[in-house]
C-alpha positions as CSV (number, residue, x, y, z in Angstrom):
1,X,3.3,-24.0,-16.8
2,X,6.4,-22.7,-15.9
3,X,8.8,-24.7,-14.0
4,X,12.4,-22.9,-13.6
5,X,13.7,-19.9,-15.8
6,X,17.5,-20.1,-15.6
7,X,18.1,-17.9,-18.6
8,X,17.5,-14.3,-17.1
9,X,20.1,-11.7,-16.3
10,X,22.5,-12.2,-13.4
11,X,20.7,-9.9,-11.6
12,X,17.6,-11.7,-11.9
13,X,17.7,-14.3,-9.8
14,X,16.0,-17.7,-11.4
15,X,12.2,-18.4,-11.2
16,X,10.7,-22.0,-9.7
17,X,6.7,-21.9,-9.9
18,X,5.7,-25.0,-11.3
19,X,2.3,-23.6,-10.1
20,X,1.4,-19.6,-11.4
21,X,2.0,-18.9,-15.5
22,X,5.0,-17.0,-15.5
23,X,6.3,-17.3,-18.9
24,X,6.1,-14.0,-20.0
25,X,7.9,-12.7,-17.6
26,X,11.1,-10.3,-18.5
27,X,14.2,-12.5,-18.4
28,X,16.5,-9.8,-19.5
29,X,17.3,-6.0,-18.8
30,X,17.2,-2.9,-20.6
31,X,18.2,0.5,-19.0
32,X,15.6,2.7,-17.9
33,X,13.9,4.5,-19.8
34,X,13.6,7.6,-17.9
35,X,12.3,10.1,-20.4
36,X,9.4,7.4,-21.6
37,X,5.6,7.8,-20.0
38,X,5.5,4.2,-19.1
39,X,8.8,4.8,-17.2
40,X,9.0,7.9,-16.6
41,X,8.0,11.0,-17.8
42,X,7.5,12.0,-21.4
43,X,7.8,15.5,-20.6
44,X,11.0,17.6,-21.9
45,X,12.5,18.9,-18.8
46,X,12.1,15.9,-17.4
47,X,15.2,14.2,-17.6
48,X,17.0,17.8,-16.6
49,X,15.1,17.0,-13.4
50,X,16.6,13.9,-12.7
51,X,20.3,14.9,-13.7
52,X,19.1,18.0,-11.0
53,X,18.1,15.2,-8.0
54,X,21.3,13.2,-9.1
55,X,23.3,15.7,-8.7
56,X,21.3,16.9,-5.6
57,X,22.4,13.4,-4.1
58,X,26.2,13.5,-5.5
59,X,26.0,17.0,-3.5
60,X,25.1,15.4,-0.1
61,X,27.5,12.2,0.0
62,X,26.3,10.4,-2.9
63,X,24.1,6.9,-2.5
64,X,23.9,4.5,0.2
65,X,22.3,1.0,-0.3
66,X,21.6,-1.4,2.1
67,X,23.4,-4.3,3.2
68,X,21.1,-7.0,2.0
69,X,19.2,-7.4,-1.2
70,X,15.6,-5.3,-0.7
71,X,12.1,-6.8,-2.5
72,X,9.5,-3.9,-2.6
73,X,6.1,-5.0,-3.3
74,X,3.1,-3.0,-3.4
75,X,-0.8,-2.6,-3.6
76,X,-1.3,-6.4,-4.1
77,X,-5.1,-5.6,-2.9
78,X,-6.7,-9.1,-1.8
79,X,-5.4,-11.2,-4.6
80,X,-2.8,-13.8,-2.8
81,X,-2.1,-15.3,-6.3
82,X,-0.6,-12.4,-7.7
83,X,1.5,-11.9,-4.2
84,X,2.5,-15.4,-4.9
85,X,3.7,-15.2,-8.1
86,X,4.9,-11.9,-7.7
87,X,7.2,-13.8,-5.0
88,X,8.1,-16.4,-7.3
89,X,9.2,-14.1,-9.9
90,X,11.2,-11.8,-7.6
91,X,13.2,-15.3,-6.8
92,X,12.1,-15.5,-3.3
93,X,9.8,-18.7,-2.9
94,X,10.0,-21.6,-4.7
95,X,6.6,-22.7,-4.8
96,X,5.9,-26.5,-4.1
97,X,3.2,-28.4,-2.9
98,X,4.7,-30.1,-0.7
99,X,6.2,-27.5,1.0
100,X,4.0,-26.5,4.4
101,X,2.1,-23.5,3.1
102,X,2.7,-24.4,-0.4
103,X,6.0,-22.9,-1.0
104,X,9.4,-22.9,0.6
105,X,11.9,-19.5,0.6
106,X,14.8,-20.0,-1.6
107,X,18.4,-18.9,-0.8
108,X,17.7,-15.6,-2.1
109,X,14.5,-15.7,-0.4
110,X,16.6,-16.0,3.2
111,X,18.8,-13.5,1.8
112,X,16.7,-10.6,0.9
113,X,14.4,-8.0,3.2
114,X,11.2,-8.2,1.5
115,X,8.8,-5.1,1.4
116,X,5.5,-4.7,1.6
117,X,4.4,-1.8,0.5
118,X,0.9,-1.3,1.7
119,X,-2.6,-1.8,0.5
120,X,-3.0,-5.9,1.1
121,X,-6.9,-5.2,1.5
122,X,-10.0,-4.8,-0.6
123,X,-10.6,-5.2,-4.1
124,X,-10.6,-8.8,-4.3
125,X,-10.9,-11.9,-4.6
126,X,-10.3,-12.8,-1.3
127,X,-8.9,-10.1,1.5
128,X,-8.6,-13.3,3.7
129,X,-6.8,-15.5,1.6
130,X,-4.3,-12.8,1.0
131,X,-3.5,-12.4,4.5
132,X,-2.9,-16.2,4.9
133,X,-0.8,-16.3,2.1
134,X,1.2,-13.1,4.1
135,X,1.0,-15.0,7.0
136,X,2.5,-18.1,5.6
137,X,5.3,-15.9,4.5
138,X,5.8,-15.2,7.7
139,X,5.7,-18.2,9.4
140,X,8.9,-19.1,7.0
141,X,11.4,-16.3,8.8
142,X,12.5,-14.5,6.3
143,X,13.5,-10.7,6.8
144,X,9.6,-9.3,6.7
145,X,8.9,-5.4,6.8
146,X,4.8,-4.3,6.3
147,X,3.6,-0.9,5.7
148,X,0.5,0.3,6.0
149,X,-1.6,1.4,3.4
150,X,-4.4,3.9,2.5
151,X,-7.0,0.8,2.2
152,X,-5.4,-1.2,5.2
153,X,-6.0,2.1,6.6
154,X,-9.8,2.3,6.5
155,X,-10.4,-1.0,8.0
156,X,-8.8,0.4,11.5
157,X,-10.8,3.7,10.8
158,X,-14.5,2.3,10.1
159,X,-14.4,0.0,12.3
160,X,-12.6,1.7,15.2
161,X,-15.7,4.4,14.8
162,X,-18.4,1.8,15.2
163,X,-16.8,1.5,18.6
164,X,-16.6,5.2,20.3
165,X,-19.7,7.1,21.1
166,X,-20.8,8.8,17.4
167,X,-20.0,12.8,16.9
168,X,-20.4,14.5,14.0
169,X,-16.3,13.3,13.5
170,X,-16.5,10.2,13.8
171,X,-20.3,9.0,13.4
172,X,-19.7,9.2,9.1
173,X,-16.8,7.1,9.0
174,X,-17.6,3.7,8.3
175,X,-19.9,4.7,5.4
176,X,-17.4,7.5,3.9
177,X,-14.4,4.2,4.4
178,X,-16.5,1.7,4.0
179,X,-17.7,1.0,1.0
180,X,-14.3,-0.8,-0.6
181,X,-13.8,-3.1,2.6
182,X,-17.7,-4.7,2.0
183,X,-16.5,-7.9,0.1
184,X,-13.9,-8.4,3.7
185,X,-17.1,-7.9,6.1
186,X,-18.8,-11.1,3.9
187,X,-15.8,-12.8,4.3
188,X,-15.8,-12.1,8.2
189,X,-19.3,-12.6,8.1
190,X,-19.4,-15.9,6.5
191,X,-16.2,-17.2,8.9
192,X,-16.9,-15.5,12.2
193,X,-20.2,-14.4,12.6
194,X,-22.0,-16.5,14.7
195,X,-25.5,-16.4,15.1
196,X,-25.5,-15.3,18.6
197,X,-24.0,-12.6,17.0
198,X,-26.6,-11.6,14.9
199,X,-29.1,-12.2,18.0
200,X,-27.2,-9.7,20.1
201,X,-28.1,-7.4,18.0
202,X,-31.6,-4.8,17.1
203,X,-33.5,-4.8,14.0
204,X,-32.6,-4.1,10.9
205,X,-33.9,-0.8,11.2
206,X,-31.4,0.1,14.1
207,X,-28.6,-1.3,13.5
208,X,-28.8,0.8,9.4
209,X,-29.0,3.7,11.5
210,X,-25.6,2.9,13.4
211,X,-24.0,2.6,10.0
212,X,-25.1,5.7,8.8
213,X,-24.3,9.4,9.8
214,X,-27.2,10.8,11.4
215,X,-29.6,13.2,9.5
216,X,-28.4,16.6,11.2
217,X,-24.4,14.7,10.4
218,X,-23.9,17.3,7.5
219,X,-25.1,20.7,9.5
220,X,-22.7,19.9,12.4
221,X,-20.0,18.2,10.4
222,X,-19.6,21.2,8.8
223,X,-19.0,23.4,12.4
224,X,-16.9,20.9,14.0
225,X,-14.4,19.7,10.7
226,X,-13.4,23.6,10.5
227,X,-11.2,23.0,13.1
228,X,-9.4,20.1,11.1
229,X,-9.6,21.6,7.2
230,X,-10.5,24.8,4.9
231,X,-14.4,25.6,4.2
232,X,-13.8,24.2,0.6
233,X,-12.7,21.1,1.7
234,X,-15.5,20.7,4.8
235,X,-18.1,21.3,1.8
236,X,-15.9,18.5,-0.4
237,X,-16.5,16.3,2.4
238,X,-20.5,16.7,3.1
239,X,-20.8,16.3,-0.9
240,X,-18.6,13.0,-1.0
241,X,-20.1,11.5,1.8
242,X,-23.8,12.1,0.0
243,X,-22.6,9.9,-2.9
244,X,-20.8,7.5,-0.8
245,X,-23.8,6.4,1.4
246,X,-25.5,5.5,-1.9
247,X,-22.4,3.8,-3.3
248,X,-22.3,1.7,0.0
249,X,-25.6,0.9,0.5
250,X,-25.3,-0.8,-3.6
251,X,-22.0,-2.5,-2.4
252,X,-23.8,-3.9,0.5
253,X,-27.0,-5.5,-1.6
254,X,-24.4,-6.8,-4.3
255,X,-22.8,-8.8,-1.2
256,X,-26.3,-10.3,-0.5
257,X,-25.9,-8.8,2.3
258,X,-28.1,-6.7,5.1
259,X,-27.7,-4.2,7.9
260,X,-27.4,-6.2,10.7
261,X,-24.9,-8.6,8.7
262,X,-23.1,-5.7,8.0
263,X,-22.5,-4.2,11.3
264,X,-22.0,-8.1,13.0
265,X,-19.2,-8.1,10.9
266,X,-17.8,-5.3,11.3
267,X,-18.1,-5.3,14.8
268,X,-16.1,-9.0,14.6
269,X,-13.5,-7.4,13.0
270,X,-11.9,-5.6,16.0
271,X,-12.3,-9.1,17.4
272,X,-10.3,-10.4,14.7
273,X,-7.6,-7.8,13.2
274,X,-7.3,-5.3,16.4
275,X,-8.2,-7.9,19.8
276,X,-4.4,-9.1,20.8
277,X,-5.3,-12.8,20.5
278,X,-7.0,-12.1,17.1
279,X,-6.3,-14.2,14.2
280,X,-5.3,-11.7,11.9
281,X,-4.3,-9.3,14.9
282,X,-0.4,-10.2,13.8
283,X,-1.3,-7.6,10.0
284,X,-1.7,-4.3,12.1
285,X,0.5,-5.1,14.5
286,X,3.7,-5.4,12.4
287,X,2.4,-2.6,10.4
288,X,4.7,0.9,10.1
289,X,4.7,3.6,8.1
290,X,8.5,4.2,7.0
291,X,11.2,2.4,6.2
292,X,14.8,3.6,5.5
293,X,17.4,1.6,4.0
294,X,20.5,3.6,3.3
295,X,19.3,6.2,1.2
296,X,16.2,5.6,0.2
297,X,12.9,5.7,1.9
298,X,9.8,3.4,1.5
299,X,6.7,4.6,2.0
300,X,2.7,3.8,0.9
301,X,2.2,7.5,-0.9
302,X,4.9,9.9,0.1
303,X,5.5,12.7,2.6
304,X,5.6,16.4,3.5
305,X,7.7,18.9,5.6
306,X,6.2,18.0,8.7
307,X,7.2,13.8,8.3
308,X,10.5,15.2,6.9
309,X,11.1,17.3,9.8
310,X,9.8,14.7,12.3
311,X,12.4,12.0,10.2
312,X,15.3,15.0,10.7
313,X,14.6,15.1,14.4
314,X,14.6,10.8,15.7
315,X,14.8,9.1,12.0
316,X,12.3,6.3,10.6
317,X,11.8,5.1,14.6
318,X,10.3,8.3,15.5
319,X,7.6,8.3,12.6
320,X,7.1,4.7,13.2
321,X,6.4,5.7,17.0
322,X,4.2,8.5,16.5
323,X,2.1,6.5,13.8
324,X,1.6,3.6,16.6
325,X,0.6,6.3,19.2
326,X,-1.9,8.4,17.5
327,X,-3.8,5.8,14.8
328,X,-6.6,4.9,17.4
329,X,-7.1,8.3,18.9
330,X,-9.5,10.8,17.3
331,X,-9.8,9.4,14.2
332,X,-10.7,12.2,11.9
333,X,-7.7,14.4,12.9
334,X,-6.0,11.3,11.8
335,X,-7.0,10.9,8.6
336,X,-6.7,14.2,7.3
337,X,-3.5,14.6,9.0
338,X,0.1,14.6,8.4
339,X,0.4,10.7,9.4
340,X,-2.1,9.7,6.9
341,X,-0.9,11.8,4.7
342,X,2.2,8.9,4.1
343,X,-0.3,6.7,2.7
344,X,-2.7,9.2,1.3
345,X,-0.9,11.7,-1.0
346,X,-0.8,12.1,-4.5
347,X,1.4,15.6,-4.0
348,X,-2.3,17.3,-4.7
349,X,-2.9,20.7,-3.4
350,X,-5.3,19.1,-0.9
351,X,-2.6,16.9,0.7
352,X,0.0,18.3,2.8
353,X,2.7,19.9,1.2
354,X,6.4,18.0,0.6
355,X,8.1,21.4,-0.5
356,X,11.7,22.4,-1.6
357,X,12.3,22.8,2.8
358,X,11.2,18.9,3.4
359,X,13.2,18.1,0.5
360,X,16.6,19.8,1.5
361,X,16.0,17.8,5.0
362,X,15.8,14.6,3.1
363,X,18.6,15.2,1.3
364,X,20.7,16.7,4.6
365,X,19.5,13.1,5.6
366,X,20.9,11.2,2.7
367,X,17.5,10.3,1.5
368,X,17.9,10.6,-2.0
369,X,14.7,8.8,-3.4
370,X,11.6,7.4,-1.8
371,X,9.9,3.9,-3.2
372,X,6.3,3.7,-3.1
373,X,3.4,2.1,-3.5
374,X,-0.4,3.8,-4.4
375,X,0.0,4.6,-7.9
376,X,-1.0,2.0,-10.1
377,X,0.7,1.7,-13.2
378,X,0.2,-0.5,-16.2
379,X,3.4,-0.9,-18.0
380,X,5.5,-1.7,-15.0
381,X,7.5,0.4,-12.6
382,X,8.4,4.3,-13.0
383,X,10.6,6.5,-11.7
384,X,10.0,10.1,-11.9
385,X,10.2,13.2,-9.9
386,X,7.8,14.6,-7.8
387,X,8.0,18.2,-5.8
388,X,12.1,18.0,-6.8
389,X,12.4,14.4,-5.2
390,X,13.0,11.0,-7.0
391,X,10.5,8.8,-6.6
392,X,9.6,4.9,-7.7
393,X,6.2,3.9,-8.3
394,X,6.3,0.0,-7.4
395,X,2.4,-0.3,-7.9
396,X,2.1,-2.7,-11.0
397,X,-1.2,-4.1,-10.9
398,X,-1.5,-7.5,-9.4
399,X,-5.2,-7.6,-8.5
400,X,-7.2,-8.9,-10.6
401,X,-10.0,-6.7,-10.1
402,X,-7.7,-3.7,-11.1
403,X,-6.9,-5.2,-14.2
404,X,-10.3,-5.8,-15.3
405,X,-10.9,-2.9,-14.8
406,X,-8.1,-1.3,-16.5
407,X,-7.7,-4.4,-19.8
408,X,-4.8,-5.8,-18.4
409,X,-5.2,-10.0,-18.7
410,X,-4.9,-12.5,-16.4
411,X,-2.9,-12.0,-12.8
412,X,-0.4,-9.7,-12.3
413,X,3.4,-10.3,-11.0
414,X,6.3,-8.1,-10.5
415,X,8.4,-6.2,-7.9
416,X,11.2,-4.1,-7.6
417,X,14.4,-5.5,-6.6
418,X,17.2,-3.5,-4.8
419,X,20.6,-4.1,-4.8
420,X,23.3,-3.1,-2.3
421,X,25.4,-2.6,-5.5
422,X,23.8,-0.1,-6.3
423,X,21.3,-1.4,-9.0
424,X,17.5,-0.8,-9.1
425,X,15.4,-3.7,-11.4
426,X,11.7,-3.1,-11.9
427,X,10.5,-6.1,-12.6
428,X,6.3,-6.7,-14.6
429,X,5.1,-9.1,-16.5
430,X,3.5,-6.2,-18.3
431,X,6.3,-5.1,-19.4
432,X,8.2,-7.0,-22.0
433,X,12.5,-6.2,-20.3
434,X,13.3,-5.7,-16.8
435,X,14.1,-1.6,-16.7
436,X,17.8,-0.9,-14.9
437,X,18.7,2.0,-12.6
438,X,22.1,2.2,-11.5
439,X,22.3,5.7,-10.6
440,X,26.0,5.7,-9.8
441,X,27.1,4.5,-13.3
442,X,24.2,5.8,-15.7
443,X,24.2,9.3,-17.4
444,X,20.8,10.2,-18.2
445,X,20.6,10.9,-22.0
446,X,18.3,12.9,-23.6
């Protein structure tokens, strides 16, 4: 096991996990590689689009970077080992057992604002162990920012429905979000649920129907959504949903698991994530949605006009704002909304558009690049452009489910470290060299 790695770059600050396997981690840098797929872009115009957004930037007063070292870390999805070494290998923690918590900041650690970039939930192992490992974090002072994520988002949405009388909107939503967050309702189950709980409650019978969508759900979901999106997409929906019910009634029997387990679980949730006493009420509450630091924005997914326009008229705090105000009421509009949108898009033609109007504003701004989460990759970070906007992808695979899935081995660490000199390190153990962006002093060769 790895103890201390003194022998990386200068800008890498040293490693201490006696604890986590770290030894293949990248000790040493190598400029990035822009015009390579796992980087970047293979495409050929691609690195004439980034000399474009540089120049872009030079053209509105150049680069900004904040005041303090920045750690971005993203998508770590229920697995509090690889957010553990992932902290370790950013230099943040030393980890120690005898530390309270197991692990102790280190100077950088005090020094740095550290990034979460959204999706701490579902996938596994443990959704509850994460958050303690988050909370611990916490509980050590440092400078701590948390932004909410498509799959943090669910949880609020599914179980918030369970709780208003069901419409066609709403009475869907904890089988169409539901599905992914199963494995957290066993673990809620199996800590909180009491069995007064499960007394409280009808038969089986019942309380399957409250999870479910009605059977007439599709014939008025498919008046009422009109209102909210396009025929195509309403018809997308009522399809999807079909396929999801099955998909979370199978998720449900793989927990060993039944209706009324199910829906006393969910119901404890809002008890535990959403009550203001709740133990994990601390997660949503010091959840946003954007983050600027000088010129670059952090964000889940991304953005469109309407998010640039609303960061034009009263900055990051505004968003922030709005996000806290509307995320509990009417759920649906919600969702497929502009506000989700930040931790929902992919730039599809589905999502909201982020055209070349919300990018001049960003600019106008001084926002020359957004960092983001919700795009795994396996070969470490990359920086591309998307809609005429640089953007990082700091989604490197932590879980371990994910990299099952996808033939990675063993846990995944890495993060992306941010300068206020002006130098960008994306950091994988998946990736055999640190990659460098210093976008100030590096000319993008073809």
């Amino acid at each position: 096991m790895q103890t201390c790695r003194t022998d990386r770059s200068p800008l890498l600050p040293p490693v201490h996990d006696p604890v986590g396997d770290l030894s293949d981690l990248p000790n040493q840098l190598e400029r990035w590689a822009f015009t390579a797929e796992h980087s970047g872009s293979a495409a050929p115009e691609s690195a004439a689009h980034l000399r474009a957004c540089l120049a872009r930037a030079q053209a509105h007063g150049g680069w900004r970077w904040p005041t303090r070292p920045v750690v971005f870390l993203s998508d770590t999805h229920a697995d509090a080992e690889g957010f553990l070494r992932s902290l370790a290998a950013a230099g943040l923690i030393r980890r120690d057992r005898r530390e309270a918590g197991g692990f102790g900041l280190t100077e950088f650690g005090q020094s740095a604002t550290i990034l979460i970039g959204g999706d701490c939930l579902d996938k596994g192992p443990s959704d509850l162990d994460m958050l303690d490992a988050l909370g611990r974090l916490m509980a050590k002072g440092p400078d701590l920012r948390i932004l909410a994520g498509n799959h943090d988002l669910r949880l609020r949405l599914a179980v918030g429905a369970l709780r208003t009388p069901p419409t066609a909107l709403t009475e869907h939503l904890l089988v169409r979000m539901g599905r992914k967050i199963i494995p957290l309702l066993r673990e809620i189950h199996d800590r909180y649920v009491t069995d007064a709980d499960l007394a409280a409650l009808p038969d089986e019978a019942a309380c399957r129907a409250r999870l479910h969508p009605r059977p007439d759900w599709a014939e008025r979901f498919s008046t009422e959504a009109l209102a909210h999106l396009n025929s195509a997409a309403v018809a997308r929906e009522v399809v999807k949903l079909e396929k999801k019910a099955a998909q979370f009634d199978r998720e449900v029997a793989q927990a060993g698991m039944t209706a009324r387990m199910v829906l006393a679980a969910a119901l404890k949730c809002h008890d535990v994530f959403f009550a203001p006493d709740g133990d994990y009420a601390w997660f949503y509450e010091s959840m946003d949605v954007v983050c600027q630091l000088g010129s670059l924005l952090f964000v889940h997914a991304g953005l469109d006009d309407s998010m640039c326009a609303l960061l034009a008229e009263g900055g990051a705090g505004a968003v922030n704002a709005r996000y806290r105000a509307e995320q509990g009421a009417h759920p649906f509009a919600f969702y497929f909304g502009p506000l989700a949108n930040l931790v929902r898009t992919k730039y599809r033609s589905s999502d909201a558009a982020l055209t070349d109007q919300g990018v001049a504003m960003l600019h106008e701004l001084g926002i020359h690049m957004v960092v983001q989460g919700h795009v795994n990759n396996q070969s470490g970070q990359r920086l591309l452009t998307k809609q005429g906007l640089l953007h990082l992808e700091g989604d490197v695979t932590l879980d371990r489910a994910s990299r099952r899935s996808e033939g990675l081995p063993g846990i995944g660490a890495g993060a992306t470290l941010i300068f206020p000199s002006g130098d960008v390190i994306g950091l994988s153990r998946d990736y055999p060299r640190a990659k460098h962006f210093a976008p100030e002093r590096q000319f993008l060769s073809r």
